[in-house]
N, C-alpha and C positions, 0 to 999 in steps of 0.2 A: 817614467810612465806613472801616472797617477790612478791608483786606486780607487774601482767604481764608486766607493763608499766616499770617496774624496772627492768626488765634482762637484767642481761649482755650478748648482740651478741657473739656469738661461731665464724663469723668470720671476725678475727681483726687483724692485722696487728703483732702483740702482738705475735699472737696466731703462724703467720707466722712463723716467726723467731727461736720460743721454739722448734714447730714444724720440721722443717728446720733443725736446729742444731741435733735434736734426730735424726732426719732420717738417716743424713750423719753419726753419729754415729754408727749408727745399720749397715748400710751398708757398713760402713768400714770394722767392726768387720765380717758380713756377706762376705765380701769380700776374709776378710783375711783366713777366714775358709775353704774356696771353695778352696784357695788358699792353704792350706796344705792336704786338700782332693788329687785336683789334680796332686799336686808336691810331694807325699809323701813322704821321708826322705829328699829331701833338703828343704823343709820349716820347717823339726822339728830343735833344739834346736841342736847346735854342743855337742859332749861327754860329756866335762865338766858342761854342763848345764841338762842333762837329767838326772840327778838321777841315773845312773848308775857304777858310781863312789862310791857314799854312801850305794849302795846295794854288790860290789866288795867288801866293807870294812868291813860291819856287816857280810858276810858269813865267811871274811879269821876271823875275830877276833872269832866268832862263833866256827868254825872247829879247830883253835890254841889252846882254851879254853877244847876243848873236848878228850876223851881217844884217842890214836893214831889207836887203832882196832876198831874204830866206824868213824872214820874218811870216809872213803872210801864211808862207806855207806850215810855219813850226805851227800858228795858232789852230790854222785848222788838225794840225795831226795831232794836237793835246784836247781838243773838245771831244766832247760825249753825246751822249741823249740829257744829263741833268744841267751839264752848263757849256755854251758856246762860247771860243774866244776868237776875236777879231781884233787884225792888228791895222792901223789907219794912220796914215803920213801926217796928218792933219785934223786940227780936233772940228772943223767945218765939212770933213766926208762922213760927220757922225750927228744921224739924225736922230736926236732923243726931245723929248718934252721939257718945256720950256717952266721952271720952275724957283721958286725966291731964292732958297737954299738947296743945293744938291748936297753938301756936305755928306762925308760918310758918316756915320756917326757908331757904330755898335760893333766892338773889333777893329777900330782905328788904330787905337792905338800901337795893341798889336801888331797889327800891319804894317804900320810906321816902322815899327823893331824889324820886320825881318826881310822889307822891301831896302834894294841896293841903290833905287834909282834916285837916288838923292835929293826927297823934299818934292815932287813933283807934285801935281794938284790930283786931287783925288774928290773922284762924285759919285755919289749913287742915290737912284733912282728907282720909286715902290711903284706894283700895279697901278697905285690910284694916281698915280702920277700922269698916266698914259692918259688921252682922250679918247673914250668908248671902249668897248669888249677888246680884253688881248693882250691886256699887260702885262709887263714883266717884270720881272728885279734885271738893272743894269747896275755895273760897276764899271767906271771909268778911269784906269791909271794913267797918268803924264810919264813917259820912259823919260829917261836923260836928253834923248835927244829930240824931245818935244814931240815924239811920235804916243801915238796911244793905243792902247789895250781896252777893248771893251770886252766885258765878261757878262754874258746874258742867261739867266734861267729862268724856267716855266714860272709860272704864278703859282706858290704852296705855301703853306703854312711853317716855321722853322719852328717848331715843337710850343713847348708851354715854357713860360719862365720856369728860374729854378724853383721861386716859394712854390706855385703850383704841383710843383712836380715833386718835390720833399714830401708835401702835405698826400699826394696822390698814395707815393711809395711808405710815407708811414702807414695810412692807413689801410695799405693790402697787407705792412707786416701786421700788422694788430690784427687785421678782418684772419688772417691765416693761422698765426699764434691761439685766437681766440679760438678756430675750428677746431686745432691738435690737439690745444686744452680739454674743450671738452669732453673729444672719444678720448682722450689717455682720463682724464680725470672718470668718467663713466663707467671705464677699466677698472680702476681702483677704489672708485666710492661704492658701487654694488655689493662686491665684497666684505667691504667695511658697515654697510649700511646690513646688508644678513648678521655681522658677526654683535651689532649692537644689539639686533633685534633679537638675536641668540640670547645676550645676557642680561636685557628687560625680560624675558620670558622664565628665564633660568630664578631671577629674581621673586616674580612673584607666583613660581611653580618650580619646586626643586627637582621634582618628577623629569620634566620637560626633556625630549630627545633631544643628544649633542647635535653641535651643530655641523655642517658641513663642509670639511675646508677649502674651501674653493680661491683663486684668484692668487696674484706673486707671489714669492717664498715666504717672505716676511710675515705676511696677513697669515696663510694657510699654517705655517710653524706659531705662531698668537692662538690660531683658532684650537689647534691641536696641543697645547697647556692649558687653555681654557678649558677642553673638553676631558683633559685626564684632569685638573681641579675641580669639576663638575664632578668627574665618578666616583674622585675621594670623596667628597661630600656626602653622596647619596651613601657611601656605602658607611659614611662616621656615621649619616643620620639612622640610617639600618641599623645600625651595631647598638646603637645607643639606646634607642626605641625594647630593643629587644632586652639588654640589661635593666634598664628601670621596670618592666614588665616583670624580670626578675624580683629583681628589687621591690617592690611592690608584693608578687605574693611572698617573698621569706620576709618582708618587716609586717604583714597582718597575720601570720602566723601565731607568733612568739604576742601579740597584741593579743588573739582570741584567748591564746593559756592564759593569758592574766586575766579578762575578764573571768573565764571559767574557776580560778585559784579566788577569782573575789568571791565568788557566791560560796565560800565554804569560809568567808573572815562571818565572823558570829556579830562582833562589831557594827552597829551599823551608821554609826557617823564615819569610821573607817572605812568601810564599805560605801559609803556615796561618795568619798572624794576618790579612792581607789578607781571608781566608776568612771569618772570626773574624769579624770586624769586619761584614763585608757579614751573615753571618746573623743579629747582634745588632741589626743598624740593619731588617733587616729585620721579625725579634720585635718591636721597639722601634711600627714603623708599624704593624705589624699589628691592638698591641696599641689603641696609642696609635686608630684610625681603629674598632676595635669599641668601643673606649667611646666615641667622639661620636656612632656611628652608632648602634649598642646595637639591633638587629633585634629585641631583645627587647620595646623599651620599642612597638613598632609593631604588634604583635600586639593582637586584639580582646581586652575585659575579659569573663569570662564566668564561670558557678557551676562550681568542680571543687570535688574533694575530696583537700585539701591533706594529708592523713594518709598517703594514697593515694601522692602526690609523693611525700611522706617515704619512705614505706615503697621505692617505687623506686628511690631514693638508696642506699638502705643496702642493698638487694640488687645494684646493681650496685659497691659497693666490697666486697659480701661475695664477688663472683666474683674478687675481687681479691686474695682473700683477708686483708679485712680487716673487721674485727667492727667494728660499731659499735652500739650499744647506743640503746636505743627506750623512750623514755616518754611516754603520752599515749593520744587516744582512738583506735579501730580504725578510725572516720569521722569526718569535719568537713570539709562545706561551707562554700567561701569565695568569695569573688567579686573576681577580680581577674585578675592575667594569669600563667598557671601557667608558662610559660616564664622569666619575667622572676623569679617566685619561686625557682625551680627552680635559675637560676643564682646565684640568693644564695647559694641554702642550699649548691650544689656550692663555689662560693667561699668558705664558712666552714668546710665540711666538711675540703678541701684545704688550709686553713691549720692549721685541726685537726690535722688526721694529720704537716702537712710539720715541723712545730712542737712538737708534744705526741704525748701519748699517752692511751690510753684514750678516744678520742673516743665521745660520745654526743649525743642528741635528746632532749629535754623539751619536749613541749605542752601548754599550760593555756591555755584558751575558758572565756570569759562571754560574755553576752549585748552586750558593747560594745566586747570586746577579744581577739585571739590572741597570744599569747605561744611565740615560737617559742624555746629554747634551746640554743647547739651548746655542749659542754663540751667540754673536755681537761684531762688533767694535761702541765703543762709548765712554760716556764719564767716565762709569762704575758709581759705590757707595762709595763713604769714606767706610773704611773698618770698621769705629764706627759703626756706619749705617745698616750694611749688617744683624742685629738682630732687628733691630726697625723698617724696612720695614714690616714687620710679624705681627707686630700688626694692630689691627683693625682702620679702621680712620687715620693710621702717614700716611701722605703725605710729601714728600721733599719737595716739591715745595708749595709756600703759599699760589697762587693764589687755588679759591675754584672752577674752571673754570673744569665743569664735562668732558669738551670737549678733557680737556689735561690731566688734571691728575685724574678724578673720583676721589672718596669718599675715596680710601684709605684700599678698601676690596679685592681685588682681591690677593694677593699677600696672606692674612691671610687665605682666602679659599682655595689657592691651597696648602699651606701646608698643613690647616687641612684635606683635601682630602689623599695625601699624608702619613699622619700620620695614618693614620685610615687604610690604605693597610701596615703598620707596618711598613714605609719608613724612608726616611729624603729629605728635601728639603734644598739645602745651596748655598749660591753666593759666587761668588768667581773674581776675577779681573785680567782677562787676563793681562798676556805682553804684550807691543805694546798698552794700551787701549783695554776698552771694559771689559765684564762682561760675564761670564759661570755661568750660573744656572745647578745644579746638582739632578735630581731625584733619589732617591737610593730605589728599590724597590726590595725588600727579595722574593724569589722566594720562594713560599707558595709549602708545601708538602700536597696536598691534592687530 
């Protein structure tokens, strides 16, 4: 006896497919039946496949076998409602239409194999054979003893040839496979299609409630590792958040005594680089604790309109008196976190101007992608370069001077920001001089 905690789930993926497969099965077969219901004799089996070729042969061998005055009466006790036999002394007591070739032709052969009566003439004779309404199918055997057997049925159709009818039964298995497919596939894509939408949402919203494990064992046991990797997350990024908060007030602590220990050095060239020093280590932490902390990245993901952003960028550098120049649409909905964008673009913008000149905006949207571009003319990046700007701390330039070049973070935070809405950030080195920075930002189905 097995252990509740040891059963195997009934429904699995497994189970789908076995499933699946028997359905389209059944309902092929179920197809095809409905299928000779509704069609009757063109969905049966052409002449030479219905058996009634080998029932022709056992009567004529039957009746050739027997006294020729009990003849008459065998043929009538072996006919039916679908075929009449008649036995005749003579092939002149048999009144049929007068035709070029009677020849049998369709199941002769056979017939030849399993008729006894040794090579006798054999005729048969179609509706259109007859003159006016009423015709029939006749089959005429020559017994041994020159006596004959005429075998008559109604006027019908003997089904479709075999291509016909291969081609008919392929495509009710296809037309039925393709029905099963779909409900079992519907079964299992819904599921899968919630658990994706789960981890684009997760993606550019770590907040975002787990998702709901719904559908086979398989998917529901995925959703529920995803959804305890989700809590870890939240709760590393909780932890974390809360230590560099730490961290942050005890390293400006031990910062202020130094400033306050400087105002008592008498020194005063010692005294301004002492100064020096503390407001650079200060910039340094400040910077250094907004990009691990990044307030940005903690913000809900929502629909703005990122044109919108743009447009308020460039009016506040134009209070600054500084142009920047606009390409792209008046609107464009995006989904994602406008703060977190917002300081991309301000930290591409600001490299722009501190750097180049002539800065501007280019936006280009399709239905799968935004393409955000900051231009300048300047002096651009060595194109070695254009990957180690990205990291944390490279600074091109050597001086440590916070005023020109900062610590070396911005550039690493705005990808990471980037990254996290599922993007790409990349440089690129204009013609003529100067630098294109490239936002690439996937246009979230959600």
């Amino acid at each position: 006896m097995k252990a509740p905690g040891l059963a195997r789930p009934r429904d699995t993926i497994t189970r789908w497919i076995a499933l699946t497969t028997l359905m389209a099965m059944l309902t092929a077969l179920a197809f095809n039946a409905l299928f000779v219901q509704l069609a009757g004799v063109w969905a049966k089996p052409p002449l030479s496949e219905s058996g009634l070729v080998e029932k022709i042969a056992s009567i004529s061998n039957m009746i050739d076998a027997a006294q020729p005055q009990q003849r008459a009466h065998l043929a009538a006790a072996v006919s039916d409602h679908g075929l009449t036999v008649t036995w005749h002394a003579s092939r002149r007591d048999i009144e049929v239409p007068k035709v070029d070739e009677p020849e049998y032709r369709e199941g002769s052969t056979r017939l030849e194999q399993l008729l006894k009566v040794g090579g006798g003439a054999i005729e048969a004779y179609q509706p259109s054979d007859w003159p006016g309404p009423g015709g029939h199918y006749a089959l005429l055997i020559q017994l041994r003893d020159e006596s004959w057997l005429m075998f008559s049925a109604v006027s019908r159709s003997w089904g479709l040839d075999e291509g016909p009818r291969n081609l008919i039964v392929i495509g009710l298995v296809l037309f039925s496979t393709v029905l099963v497919a779909l409900i079992a596939t519907r079964r299992l894509a819904r599921p899968l299609q919630q658990f994706a939408l789960g981890a684009r949402r997760f993606g550019v919203d770590f907040r975002a409630p787990p998702i709901e494990p719904v559908g086979p064992h398989e998917i529901r046991q995925a959703i529920l590792a995803f959804n305890a990797m989700q809590a870890q997350l939240q709760h590393f990024i909780k932890d974390r958040t809360q230590m560099l908060a730490a961290i942050s007030h005890d390293l400006r602590t031990p910062l202020t005594r130094m400033r306050l220990r400087g105002e008592f050095i008498e020194d005063p060239e010692q005294q301004r680089r002492l100064f020096h020093d503390v407001d650079e280590m200060q910039a340094m932490i400040n910077s250094a604790l907004d990009f691990f902390r990044d307030d940005a990245r903690l913000e809900q993901a929502t629909s703005f309109d990122l044109a919108e952003l743009l447009q308020t960028l460039i009016d506040d550098y134009r209070d600054q008196s500084i142009d920047i120049a606009f390409s792209g649409p008046p609107r464009l909905v995006y989904f994602g976190r406008p703060l977190g964008l917002k300081r991309v673009m301000s930290n591409l913008l600001e490299n722009a101007i501190k750097y180049g000149s002539e800065p501007a905006i280019e936006v280009l949207a399709d239905a799968e992608q935004v393409r955000v571009c900051v231009l300048d003319r300047g002096p651009g990046i060595p194109t070695e370069w254009h990957e180690h700007v990205f990291e944390p701390f490279f600074r091109m330039e050597s001086s440590r001077n916070r005023n020109t070049g900062g610590v070396g973070l911005g550039l690493s935070a705005a990808r990471a920001i980037v990254l996290e809405h599922g993007g790409e950030l990349r440089l690129h080195n204009r013609d003529g001089g100067g630098l294109e920075a490239w936002v690439l930002l996937p246009v979230q189905d959600i």
